[in-house]
Backbone as a printed PyTorch tensor [residue, N CA C, xyz], in Angstrom:
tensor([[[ 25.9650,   8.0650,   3.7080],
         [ 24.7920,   7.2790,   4.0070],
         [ 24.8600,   6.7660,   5.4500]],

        [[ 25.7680,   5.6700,   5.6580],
         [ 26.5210,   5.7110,   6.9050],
         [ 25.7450,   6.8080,   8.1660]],

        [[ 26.4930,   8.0730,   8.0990],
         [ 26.4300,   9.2700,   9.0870],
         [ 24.8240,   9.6370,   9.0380]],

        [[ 24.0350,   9.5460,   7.9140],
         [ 22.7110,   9.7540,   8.2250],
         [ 22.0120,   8.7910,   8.5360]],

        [[ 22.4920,   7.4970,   8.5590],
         [ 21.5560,   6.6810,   8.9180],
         [ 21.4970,   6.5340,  10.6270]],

        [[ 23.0540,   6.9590,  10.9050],
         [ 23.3290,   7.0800,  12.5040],
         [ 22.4000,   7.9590,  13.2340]],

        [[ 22.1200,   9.3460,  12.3410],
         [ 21.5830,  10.3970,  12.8210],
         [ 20.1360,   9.9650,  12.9010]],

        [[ 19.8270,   9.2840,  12.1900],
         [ 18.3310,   8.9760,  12.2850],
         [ 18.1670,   8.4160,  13.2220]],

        [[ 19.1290,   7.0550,  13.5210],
         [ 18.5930,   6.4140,  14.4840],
         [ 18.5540,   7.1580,  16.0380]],

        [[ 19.3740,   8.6460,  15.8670],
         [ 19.6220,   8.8790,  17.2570],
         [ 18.2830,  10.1810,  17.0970]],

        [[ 17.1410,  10.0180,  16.5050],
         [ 16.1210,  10.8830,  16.5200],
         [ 16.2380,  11.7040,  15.4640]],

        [[ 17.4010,  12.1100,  14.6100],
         [ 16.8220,  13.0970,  13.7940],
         [ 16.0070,  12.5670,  11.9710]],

        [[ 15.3020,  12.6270,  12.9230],
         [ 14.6700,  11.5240,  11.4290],
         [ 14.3070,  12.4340,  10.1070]],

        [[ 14.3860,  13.4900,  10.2680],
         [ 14.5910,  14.4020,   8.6180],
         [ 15.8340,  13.5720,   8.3260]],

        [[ 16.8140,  13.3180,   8.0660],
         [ 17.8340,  12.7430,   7.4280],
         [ 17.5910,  11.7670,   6.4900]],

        [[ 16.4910,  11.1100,   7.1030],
         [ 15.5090,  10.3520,   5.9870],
         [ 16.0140,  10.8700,   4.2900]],

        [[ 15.4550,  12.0600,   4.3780],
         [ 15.3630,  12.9450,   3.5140],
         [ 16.6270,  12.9540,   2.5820]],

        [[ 17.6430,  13.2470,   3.5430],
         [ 18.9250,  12.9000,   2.7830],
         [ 19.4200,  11.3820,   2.3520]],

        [[ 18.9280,  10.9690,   3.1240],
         [ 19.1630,   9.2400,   2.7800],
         [ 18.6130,   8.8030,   1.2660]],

        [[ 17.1940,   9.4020,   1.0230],
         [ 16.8800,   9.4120,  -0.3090],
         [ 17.1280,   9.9180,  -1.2580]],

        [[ 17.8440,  11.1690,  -0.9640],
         [ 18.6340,  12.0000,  -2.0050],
         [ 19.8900,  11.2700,  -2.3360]],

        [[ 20.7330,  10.5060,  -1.1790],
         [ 22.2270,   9.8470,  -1.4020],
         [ 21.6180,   8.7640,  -2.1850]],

        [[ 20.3270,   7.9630,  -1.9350],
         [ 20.0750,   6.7160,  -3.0660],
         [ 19.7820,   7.5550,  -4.3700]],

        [[ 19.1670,   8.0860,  -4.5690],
         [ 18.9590,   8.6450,  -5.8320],
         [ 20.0630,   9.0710,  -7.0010]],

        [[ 21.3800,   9.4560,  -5.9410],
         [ 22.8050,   9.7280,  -6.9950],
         [ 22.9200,   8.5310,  -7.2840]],

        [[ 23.3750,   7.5600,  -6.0140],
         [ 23.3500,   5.8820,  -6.2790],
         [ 22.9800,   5.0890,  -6.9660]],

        [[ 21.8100,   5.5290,  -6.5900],
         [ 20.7980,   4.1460,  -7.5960],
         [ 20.1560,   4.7260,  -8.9140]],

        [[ 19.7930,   6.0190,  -8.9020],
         [ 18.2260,   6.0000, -10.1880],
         [ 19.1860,   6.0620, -11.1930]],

        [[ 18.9710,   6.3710, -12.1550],
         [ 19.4410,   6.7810, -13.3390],
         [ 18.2760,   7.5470, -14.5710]],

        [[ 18.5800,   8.3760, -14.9180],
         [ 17.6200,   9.1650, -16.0270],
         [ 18.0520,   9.7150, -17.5350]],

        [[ 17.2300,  10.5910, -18.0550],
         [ 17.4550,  10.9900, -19.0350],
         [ 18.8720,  11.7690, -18.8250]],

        [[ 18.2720,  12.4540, -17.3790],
         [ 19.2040,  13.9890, -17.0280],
         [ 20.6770,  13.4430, -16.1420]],

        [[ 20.6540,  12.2990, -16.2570],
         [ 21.5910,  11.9130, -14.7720],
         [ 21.6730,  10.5180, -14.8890]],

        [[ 22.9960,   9.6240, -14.5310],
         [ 23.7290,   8.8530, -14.7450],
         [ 24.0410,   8.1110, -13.3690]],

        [[ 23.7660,   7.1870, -12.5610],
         [ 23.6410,   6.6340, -11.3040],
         [ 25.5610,   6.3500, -11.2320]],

        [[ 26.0160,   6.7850,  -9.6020],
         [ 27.0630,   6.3230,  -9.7240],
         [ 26.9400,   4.4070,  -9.2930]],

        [[ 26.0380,   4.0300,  -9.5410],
         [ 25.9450,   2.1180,  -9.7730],
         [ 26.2910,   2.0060, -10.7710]],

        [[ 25.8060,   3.0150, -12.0630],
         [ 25.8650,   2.4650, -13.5060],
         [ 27.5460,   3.1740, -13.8690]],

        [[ 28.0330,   4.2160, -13.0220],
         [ 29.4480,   4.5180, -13.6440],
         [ 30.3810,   3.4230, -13.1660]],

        [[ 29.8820,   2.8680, -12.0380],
         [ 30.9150,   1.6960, -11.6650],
         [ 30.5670,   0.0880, -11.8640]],

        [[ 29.9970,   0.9460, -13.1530],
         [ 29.4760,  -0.8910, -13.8230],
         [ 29.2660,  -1.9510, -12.9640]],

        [[ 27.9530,  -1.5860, -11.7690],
         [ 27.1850,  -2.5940, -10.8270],
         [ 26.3790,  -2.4020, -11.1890]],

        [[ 25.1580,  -2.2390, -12.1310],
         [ 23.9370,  -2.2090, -12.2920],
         [ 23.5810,  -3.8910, -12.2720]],

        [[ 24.1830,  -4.8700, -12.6080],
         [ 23.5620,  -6.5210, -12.3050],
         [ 24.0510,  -6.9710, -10.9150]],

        [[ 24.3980,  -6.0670, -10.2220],
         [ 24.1460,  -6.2300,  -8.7190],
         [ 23.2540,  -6.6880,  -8.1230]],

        [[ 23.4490,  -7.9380,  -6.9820],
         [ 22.4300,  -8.2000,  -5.8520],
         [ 22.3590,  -7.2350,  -5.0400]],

        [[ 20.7900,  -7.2210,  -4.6010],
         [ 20.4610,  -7.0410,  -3.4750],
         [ 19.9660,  -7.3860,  -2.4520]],

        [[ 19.8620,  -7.1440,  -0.8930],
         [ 19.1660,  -7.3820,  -0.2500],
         [ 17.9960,  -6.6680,   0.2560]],

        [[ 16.9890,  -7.3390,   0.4150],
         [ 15.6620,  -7.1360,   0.9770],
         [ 14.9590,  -7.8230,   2.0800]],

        [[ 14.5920,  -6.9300,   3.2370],
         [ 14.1080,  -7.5330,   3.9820],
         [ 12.5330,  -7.5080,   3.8560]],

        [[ 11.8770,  -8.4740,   2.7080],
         [ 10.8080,  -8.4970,   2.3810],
         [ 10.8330,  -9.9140,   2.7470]],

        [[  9.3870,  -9.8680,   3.8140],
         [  9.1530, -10.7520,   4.6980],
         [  7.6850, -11.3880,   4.4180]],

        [[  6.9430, -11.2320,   3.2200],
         [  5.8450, -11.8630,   2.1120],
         [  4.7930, -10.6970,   2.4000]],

        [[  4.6410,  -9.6620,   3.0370],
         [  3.3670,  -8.9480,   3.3000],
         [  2.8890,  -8.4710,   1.5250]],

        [[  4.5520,  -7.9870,   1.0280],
         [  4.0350,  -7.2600,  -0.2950],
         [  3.3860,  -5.7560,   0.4490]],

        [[  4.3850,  -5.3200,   1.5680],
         [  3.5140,  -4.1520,   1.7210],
         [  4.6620,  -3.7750,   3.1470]],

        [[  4.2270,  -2.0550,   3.8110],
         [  5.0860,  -1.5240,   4.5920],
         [  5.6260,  -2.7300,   5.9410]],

        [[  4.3000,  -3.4730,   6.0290],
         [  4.8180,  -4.4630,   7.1820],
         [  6.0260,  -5.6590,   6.9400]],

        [[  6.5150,  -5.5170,   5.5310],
         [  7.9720,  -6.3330,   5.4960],
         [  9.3410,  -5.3210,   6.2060]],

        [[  8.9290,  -4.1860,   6.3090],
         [  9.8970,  -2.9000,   6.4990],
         [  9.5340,  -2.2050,   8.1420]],

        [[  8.6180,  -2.3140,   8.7320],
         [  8.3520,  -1.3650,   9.5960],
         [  7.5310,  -2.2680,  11.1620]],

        [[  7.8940,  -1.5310,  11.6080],
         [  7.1190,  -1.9350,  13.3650],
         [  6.4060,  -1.0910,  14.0040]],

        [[  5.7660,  -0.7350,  14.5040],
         [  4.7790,   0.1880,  15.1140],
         [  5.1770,   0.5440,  16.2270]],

        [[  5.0880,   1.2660,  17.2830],
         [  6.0590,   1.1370,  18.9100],
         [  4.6530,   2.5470,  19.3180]],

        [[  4.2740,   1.9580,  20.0880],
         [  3.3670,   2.8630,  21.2680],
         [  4.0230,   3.5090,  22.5310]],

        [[  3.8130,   4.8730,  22.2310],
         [  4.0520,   5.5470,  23.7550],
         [  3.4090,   6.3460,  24.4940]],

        [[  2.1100,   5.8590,  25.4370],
         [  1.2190,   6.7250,  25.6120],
         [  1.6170,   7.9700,  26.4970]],

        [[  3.1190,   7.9790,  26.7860],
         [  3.5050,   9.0770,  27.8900],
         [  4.1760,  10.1720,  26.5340]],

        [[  4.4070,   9.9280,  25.3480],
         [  4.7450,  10.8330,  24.1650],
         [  3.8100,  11.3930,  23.5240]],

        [[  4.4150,  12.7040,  23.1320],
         [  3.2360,  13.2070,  22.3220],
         [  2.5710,  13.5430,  21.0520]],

        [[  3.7200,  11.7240,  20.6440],
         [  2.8910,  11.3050,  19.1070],
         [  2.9220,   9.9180,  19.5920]],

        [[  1.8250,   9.2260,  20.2640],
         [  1.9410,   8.1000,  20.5140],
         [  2.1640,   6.7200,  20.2390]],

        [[  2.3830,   6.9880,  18.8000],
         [  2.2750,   5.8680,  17.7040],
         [  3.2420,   6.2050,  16.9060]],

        [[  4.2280,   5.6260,  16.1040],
         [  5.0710,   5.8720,  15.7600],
         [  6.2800,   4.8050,  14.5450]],

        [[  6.2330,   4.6530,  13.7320],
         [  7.0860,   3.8960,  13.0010],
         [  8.0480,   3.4910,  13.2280]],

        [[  8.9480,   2.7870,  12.6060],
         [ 10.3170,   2.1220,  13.3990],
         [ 10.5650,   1.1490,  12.0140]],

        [[ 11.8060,   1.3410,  11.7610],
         [ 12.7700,   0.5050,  10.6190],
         [ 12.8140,  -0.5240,  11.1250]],

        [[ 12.5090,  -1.7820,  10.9440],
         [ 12.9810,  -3.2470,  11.1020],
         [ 14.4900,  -3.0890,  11.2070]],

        [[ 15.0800,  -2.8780,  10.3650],
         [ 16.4560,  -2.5860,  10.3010],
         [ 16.7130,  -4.4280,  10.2330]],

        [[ 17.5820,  -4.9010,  11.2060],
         [ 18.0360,  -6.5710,  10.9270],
         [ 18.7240,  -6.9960,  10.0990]],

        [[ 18.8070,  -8.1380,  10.0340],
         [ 20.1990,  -9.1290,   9.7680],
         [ 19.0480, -10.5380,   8.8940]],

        [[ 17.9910, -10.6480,   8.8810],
         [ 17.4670, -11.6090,   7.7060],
         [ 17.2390, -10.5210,   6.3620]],

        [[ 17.5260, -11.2290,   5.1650],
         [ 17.4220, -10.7430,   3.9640],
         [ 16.9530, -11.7400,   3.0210]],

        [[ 16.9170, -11.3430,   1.8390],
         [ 16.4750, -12.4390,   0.8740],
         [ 17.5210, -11.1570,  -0.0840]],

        [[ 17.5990, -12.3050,  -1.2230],
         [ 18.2010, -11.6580,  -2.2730],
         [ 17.5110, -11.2110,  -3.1590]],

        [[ 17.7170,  -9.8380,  -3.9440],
         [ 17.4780,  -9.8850,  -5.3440],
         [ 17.9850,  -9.7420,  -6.1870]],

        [[ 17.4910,  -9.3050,  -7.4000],
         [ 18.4660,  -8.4760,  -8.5080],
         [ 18.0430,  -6.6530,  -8.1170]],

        [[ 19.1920,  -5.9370,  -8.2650],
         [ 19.5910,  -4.8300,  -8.1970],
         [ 17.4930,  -4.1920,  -8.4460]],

        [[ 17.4320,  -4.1520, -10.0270],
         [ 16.3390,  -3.9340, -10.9850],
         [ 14.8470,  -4.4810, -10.2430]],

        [[ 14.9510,  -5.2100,  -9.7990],
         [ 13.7130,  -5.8890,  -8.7520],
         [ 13.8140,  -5.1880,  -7.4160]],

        [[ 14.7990,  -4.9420,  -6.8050],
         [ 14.8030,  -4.3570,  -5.4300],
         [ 14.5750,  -2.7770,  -6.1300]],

        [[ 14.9370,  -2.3700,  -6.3490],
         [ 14.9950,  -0.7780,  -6.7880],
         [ 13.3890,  -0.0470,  -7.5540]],

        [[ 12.8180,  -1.0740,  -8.6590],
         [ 12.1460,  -0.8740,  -9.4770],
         [ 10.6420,  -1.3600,  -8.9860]],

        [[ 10.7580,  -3.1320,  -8.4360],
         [  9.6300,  -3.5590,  -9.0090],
         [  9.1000,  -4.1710,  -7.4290]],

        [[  9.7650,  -4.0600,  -6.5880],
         [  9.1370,  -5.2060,  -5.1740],
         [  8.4950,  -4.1700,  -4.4570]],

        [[  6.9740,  -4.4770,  -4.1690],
         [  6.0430,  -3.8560,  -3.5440],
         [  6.7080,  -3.2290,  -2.2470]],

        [[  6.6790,  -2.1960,  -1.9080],
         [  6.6760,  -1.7780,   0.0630],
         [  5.7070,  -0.8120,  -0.0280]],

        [[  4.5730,  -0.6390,  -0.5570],
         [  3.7630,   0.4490,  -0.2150],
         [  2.2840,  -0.0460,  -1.0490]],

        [[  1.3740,  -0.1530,  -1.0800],
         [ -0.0350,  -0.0520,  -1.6180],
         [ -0.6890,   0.4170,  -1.1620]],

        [[ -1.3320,   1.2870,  -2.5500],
         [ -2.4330,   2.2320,  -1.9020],
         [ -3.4500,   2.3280,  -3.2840]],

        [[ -4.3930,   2.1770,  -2.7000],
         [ -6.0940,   1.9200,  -3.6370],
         [ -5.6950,   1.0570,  -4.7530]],

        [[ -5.3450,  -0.3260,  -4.3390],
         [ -4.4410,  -1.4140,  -5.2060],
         [ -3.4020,  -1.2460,  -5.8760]],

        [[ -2.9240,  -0.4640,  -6.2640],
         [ -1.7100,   0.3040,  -7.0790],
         [ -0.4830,  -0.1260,  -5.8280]],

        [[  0.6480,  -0.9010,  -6.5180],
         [  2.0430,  -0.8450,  -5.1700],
         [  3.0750,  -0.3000,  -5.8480]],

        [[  3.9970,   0.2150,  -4.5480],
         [  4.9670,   1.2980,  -4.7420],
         [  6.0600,   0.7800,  -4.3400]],

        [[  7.7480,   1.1540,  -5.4610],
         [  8.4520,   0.8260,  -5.5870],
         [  9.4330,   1.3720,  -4.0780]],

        [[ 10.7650,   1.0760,  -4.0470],
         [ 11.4310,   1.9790,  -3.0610],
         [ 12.1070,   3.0840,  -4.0270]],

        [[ 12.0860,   3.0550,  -5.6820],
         [ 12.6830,   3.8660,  -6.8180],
         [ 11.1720,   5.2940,  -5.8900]],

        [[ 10.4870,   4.7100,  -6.2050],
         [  9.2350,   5.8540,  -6.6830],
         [  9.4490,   6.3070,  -4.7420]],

        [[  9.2890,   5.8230,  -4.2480],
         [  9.0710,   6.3030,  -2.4380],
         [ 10.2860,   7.3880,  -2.5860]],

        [[ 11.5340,   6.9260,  -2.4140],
         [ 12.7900,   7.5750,  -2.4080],
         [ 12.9430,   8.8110,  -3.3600]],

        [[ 12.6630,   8.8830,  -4.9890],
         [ 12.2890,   9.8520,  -5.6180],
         [ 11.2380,  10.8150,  -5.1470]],

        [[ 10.0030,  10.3930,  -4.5560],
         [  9.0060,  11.7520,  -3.9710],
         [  9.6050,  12.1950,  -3.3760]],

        [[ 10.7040,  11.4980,  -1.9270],
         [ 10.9080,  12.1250,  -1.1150],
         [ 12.0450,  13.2650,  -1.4720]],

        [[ 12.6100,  12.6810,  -2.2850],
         [ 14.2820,  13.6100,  -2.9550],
         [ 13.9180,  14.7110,  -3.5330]],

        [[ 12.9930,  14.0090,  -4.5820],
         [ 11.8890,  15.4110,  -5.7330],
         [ 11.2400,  16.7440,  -5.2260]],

        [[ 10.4340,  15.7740,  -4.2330],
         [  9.3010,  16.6260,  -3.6540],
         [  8.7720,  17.2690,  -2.7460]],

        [[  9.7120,  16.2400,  -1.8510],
         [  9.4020,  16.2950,  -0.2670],
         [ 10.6070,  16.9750,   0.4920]],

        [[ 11.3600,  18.0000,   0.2010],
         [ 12.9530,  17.9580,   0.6670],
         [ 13.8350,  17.6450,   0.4650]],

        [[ 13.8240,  16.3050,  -0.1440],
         [ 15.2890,  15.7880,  -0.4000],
         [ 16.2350,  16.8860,  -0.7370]],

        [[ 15.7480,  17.5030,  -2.3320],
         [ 16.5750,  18.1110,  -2.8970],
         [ 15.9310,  19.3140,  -3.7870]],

        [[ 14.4420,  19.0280,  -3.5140],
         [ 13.1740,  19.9890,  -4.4000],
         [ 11.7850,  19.6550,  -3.1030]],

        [[ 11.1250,  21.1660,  -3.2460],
         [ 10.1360,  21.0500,  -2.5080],
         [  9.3800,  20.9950,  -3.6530]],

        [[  7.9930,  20.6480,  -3.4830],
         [  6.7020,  20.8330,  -4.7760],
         [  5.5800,  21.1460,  -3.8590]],

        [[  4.7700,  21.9290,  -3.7550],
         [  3.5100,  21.6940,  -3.1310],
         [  2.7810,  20.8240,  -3.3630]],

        [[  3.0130,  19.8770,  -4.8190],
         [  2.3150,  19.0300,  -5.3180],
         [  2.9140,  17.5590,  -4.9270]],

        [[  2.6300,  17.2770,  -4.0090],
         [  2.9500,  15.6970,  -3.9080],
         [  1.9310,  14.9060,  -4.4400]],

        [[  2.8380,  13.7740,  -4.5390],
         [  1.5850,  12.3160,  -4.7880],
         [  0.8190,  11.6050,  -3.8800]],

        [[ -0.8050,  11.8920,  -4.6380],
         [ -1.7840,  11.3150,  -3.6480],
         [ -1.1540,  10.0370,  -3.0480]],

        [[ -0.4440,   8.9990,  -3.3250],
         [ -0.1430,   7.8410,  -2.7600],
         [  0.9800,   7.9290,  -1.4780]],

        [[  1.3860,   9.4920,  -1.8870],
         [  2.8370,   9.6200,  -0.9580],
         [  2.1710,  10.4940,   0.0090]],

        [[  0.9660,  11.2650,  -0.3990],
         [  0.5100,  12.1050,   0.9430],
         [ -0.2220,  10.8630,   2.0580]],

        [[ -1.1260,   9.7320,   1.4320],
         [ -1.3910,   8.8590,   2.0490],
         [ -0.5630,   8.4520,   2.8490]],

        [[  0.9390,   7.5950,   2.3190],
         [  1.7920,   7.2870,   2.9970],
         [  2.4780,   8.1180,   4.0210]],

        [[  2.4090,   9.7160,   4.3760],
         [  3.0480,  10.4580,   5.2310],
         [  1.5920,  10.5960,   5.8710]],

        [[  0.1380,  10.3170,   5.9150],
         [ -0.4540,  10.4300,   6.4570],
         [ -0.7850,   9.6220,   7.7260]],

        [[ -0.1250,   8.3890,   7.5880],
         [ -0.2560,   7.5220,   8.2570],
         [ -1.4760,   6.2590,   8.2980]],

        [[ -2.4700,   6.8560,   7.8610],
         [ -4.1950,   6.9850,   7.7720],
         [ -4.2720,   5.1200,   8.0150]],

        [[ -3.4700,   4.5870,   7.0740],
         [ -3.9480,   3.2400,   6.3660],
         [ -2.8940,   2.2870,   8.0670]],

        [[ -2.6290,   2.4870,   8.6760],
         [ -2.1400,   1.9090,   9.8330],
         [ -2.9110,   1.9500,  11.1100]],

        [[ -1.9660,   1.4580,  12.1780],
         [ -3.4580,   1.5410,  13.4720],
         [ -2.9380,   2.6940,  14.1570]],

        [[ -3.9670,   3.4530,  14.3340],
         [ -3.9020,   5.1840,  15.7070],
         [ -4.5550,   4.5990,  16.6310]],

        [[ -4.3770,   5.5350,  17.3710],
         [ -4.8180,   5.1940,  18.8330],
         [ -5.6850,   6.9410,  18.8670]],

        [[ -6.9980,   6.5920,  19.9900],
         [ -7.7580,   7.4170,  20.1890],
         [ -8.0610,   7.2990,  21.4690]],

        [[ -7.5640,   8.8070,  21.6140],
         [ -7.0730,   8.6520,  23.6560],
         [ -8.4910,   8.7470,  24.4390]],

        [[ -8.3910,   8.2020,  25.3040],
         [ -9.5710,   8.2720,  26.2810],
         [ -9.0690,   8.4310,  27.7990]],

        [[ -8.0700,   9.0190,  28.0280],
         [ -7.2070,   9.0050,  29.2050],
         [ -7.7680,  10.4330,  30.2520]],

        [[ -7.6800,  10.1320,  30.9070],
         [ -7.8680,  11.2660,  32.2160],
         [ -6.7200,  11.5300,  32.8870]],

        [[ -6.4540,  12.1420,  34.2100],
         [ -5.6480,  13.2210,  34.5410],
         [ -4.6200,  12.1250,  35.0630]],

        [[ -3.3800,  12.2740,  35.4680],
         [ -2.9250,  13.4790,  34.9070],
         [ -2.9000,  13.2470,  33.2290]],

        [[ -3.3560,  14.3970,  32.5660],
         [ -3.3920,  14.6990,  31.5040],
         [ -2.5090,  14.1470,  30.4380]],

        [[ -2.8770,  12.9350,  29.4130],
         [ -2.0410,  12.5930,  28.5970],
         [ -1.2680,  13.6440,  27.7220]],

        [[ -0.2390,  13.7330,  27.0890],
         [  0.4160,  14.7520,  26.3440],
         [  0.3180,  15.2610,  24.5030]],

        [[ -1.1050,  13.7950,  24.3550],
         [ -1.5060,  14.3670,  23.2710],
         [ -3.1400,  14.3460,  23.0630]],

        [[ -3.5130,  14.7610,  22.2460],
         [ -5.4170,  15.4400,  22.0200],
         [ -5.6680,  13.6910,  21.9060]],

        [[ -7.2420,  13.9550,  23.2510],
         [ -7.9700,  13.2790,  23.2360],
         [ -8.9150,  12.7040,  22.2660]],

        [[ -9.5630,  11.9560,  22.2660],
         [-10.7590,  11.8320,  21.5290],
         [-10.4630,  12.1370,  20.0650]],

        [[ -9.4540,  12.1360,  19.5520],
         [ -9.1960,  12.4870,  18.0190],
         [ -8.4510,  10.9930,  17.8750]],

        [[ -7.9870,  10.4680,  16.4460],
         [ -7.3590,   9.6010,  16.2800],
         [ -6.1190,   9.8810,  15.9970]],

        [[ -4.9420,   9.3460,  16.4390],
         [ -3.5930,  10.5050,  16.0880],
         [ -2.9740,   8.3250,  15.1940]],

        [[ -2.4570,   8.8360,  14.0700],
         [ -1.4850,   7.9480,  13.2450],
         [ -0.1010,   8.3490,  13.2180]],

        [[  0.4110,   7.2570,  13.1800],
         [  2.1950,   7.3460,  12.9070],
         [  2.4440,   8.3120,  11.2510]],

        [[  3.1260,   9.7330,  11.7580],
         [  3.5010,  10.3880,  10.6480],
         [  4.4780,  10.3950,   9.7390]],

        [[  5.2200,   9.0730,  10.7940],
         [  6.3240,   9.0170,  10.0910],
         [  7.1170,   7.9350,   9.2910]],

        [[  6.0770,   7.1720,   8.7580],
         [  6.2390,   5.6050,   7.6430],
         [  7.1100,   5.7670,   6.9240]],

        [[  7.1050,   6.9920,   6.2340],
         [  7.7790,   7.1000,   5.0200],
         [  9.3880,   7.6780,   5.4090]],

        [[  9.8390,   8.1940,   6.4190],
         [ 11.1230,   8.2080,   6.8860],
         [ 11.1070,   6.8860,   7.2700]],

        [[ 10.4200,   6.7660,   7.8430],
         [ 11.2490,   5.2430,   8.6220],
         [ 11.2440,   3.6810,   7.5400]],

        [[ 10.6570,   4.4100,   6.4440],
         [ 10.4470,   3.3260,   5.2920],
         [ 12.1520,   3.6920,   4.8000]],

        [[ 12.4410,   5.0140,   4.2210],
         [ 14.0990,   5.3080,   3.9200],
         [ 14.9820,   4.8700,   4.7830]],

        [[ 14.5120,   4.7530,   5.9210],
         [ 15.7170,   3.9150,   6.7800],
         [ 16.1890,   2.8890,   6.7330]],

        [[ 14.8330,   2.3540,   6.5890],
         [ 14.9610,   0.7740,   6.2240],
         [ 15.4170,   0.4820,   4.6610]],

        [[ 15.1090,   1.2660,   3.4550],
         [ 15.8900,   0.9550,   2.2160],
         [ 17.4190,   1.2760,   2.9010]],

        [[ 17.9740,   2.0460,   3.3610],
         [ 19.0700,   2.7630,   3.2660],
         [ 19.9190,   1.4910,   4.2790]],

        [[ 19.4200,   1.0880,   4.9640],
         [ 20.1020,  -0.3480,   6.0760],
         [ 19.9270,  -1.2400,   4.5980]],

        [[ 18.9380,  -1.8940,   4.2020],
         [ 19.2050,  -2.6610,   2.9290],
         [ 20.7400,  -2.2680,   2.2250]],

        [[ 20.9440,  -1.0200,   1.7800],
         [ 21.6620,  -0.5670,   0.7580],
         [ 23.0750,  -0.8440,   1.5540]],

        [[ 23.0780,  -0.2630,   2.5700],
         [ 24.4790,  -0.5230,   3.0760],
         [ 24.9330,  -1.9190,   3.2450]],

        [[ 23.8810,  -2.7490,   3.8480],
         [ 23.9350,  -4.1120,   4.0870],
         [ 24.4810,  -4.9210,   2.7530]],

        [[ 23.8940,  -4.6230,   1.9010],
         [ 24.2070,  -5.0140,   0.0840],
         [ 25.1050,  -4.4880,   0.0180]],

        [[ 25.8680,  -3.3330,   0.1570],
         [ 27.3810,  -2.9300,  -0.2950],
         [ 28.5050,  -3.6240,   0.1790]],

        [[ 28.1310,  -3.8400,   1.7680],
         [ 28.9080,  -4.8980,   2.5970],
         [ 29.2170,  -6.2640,   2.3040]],

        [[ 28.0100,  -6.9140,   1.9780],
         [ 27.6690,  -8.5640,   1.5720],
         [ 28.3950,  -8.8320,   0.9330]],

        [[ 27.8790,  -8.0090,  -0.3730],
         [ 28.6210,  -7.9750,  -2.1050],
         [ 29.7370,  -7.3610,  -2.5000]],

        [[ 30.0660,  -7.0360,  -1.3120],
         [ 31.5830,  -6.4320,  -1.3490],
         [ 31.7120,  -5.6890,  -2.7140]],

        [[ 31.1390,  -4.6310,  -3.0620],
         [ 30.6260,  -4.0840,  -4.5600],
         [ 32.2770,  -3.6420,  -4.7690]],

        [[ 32.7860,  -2.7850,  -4.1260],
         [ 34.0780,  -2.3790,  -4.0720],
         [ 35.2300,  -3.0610,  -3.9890]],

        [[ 34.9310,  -3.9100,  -3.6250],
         [ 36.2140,  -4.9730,  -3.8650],
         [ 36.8390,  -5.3120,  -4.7640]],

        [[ 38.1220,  -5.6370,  -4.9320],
         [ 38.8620,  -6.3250,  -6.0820],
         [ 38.6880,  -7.7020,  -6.0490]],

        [[ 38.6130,  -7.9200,  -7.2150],
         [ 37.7630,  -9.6370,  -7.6210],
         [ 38.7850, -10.6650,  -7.2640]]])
């Protein structure tokens, strides 16, 4: 988790991808599969969350403009050092970071599309309308260039959105997760 979260930060932000696949051994648990949280009897584990009251991507994310790049708008992990606590089951399951057409989305359900569906670990052509929204960018602010010569480096007159929320949303669970392993010293002898 560690090594991909490094890699992300140094641009390769597919790692995302893997970041949600390493929570998914970690954290989910299923019919088919057994979380290594629940083999090392931490499932009533705290966590931390840097949920900051939005109830939505703006407890997790920052926006950063670059009109000399040629995606000018762009996501960014809060990443940081304020947290609030939860229970394991509330951070994983039930605390909003995503709404879309009133319906809010877990970091269980974000992290699973991406593992399931999106690369992690299975492609689908079929993603979820809420997760194509969220890689669409749509519901955030674009910028719509009106720039003259020398020639900006991306299309004018169109609206271009940050494509990349939903990696930079896994970044930010995955800094949570490590941050909580650290705190709670999960590994430690009592």
């Amino acid at each position: 988790m560690t090594r991909s979260a490094t890699l992300f930060d140094q641009g390769a932000e597919d790692e995302a991808l893997r970041l949600a696949t390493g929570m998914r051994v970690i954290l989910h648990d299923s019919q088919a599969s057994t979380s290594l949280l629940r083999h090392l009897g931490l499932t009533k584990t705290r966590m931390l969350s840097s949920w900051r009251g939005h109830g939505d991507w703006k407890d997790y994310l920052a926006q950063e403009i670059n009109l000399s790049s040629s995606q000018p708008v762009r996501m960014r992990a809060l990443l940081g050092s304020q947290f609030v606590e939860l229970t394991f089951v509330n951070w994983w399951n039930n605390q909003s970071v995503f709404v879309h057409e009133g319906r809010q989305y877990s970091r269980r359900l974000i992290c699973l599309s991406s593992a399931n569906k999106d690369g992690g670990a299975h492609v689908d052509k079929n993603l979820e309308d809420y997760y194509k929204k969220l890689v669409s960018g749509e519901y955030m602010v674009g910028i719509t260039g009106n720039l003259e010569s020398p020639g900006p480096p991306f299309p004018q007159g169109v609206t271009i959105y940050p494509k990349n929320a939903h990696l930079a949303l896994i970044r930010q669970f995955a800094h949570e997760l490590l941050c909580s392993v650290e705190h709670f010293k999960w590994l430690s002898s009592p």
